[in-house]
C-alpha positions as CSV (number, residue, x, y, z in Angstrom):
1,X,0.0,0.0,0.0
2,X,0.7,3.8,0.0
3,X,-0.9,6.9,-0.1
4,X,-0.9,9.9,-2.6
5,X,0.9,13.2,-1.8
6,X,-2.8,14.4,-0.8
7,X,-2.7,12.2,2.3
8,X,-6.1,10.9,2.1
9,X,-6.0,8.5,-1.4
10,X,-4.5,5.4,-0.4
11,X,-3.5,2.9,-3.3
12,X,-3.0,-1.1,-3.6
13,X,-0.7,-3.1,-5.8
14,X,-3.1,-5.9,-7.4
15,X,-1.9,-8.7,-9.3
16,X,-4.1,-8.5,-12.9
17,X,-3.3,-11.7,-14.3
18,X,0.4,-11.1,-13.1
19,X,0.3,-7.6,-13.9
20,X,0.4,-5.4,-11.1
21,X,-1.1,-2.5,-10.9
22,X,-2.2,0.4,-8.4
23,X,-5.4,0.5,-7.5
24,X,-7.3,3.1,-5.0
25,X,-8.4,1.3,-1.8
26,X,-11.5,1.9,-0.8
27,X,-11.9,0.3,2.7
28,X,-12.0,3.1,5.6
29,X,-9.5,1.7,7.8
30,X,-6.5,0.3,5.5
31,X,-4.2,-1.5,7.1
32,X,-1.1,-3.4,5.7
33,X,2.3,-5.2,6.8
34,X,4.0,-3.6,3.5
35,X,4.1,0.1,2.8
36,X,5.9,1.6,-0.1
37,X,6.9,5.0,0.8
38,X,8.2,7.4,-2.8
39,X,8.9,11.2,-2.0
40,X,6.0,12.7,0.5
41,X,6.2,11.5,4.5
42,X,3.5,9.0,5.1
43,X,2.0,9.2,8.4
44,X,0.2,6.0,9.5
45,X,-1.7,5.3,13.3
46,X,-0.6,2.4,15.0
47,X,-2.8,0.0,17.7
48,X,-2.1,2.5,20.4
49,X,-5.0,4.3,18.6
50,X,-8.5,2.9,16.9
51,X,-8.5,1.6,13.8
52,X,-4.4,1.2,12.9
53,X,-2.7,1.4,9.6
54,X,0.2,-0.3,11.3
55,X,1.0,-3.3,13.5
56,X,3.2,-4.3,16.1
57,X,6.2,-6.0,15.7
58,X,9.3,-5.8,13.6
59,X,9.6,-3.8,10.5
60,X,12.2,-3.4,8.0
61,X,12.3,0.0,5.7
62,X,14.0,-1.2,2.5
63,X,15.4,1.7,0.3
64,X,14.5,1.1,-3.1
65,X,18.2,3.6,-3.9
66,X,21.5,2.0,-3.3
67,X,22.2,5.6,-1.5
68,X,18.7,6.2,-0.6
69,X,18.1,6.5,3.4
70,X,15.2,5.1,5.3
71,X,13.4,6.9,8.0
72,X,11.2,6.9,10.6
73,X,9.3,8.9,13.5
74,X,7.3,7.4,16.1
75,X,5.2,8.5,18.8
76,X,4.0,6.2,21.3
77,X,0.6,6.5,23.4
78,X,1.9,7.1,27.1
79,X,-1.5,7.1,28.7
80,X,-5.0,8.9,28.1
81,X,-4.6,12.1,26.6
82,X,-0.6,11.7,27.0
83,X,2.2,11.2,24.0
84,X,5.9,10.7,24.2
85,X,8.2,12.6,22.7
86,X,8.8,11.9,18.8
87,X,11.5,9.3,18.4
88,X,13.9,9.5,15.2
89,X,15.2,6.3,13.2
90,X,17.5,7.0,10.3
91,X,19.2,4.3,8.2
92,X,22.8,4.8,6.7
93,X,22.7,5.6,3.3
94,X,21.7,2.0,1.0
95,X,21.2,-0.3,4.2
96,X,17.7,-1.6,5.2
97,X,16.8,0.4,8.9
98,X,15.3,-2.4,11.1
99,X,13.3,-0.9,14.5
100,X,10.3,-2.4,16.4
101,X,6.7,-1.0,16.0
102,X,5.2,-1.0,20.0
103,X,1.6,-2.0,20.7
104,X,1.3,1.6,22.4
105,X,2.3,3.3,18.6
106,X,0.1,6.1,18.3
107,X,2.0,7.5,15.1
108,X,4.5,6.7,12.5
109,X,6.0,8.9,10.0
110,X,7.7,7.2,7.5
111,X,10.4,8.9,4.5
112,X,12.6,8.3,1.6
113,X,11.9,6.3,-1.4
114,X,11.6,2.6,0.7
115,X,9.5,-0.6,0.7
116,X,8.1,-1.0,4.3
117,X,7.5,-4.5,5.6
118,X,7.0,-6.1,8.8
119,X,9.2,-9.1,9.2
């Protein structure tokens, strides 16, 4: 999955008699364990909030560059009403940036031209 630059249109890769193709998703609450991420920051709720984009676990941003860089901002949900502080991740230049996605995620943002995948 992924969403346009408009932050609302989010598309899906479907397989059209091994063709792939992008094709708007229509479901209200998409939610995926592989992101593509192209130019614009994609901002995605995780399951410390209703109705997540993301899950838990360990995720691995790919950079689809040999120098491109991979990176990633979270904010977890401390308690009601409370956030933590935003937490950077940034890969070196042409390496995949492993990190772990907390059940308490309330945000991700998510940069650089990278596949997104939960292992």
């Amino acid at each position: 999955m992924t969403r346009l630059a408009d932050g609302e249109t989010t598309l899906v890769c479907t397989d059209q008699g091994g063709d792939y193709r992008w094709a708007v998703d229509t479901s209200p609450y998409p939610l995926s364990h592989r992101w593509l991420t192209y130019g614009p920051e994609l901002s995605l709720r995780g399951q410390g909030v209703r109705n997540p984009e993301i899950l838990s676990g360990d995720w691995i941003g790919d950079p689809e560059d040999r120098n491109g860089v991979c990176s990633a901002e979270q904010v977890t949900a401390l308690g009601p009403g409370m956030e933590s502080p935003p937490k950077s991740l940034r890969g070196e230049p042409g390496r995949p940036l492993e990190f772990n996605v907390p059940p308490t995620l309330f945000t991700i943002k998510l940069s650089g031209n990278c596949v997104w995948q939960r292992a």
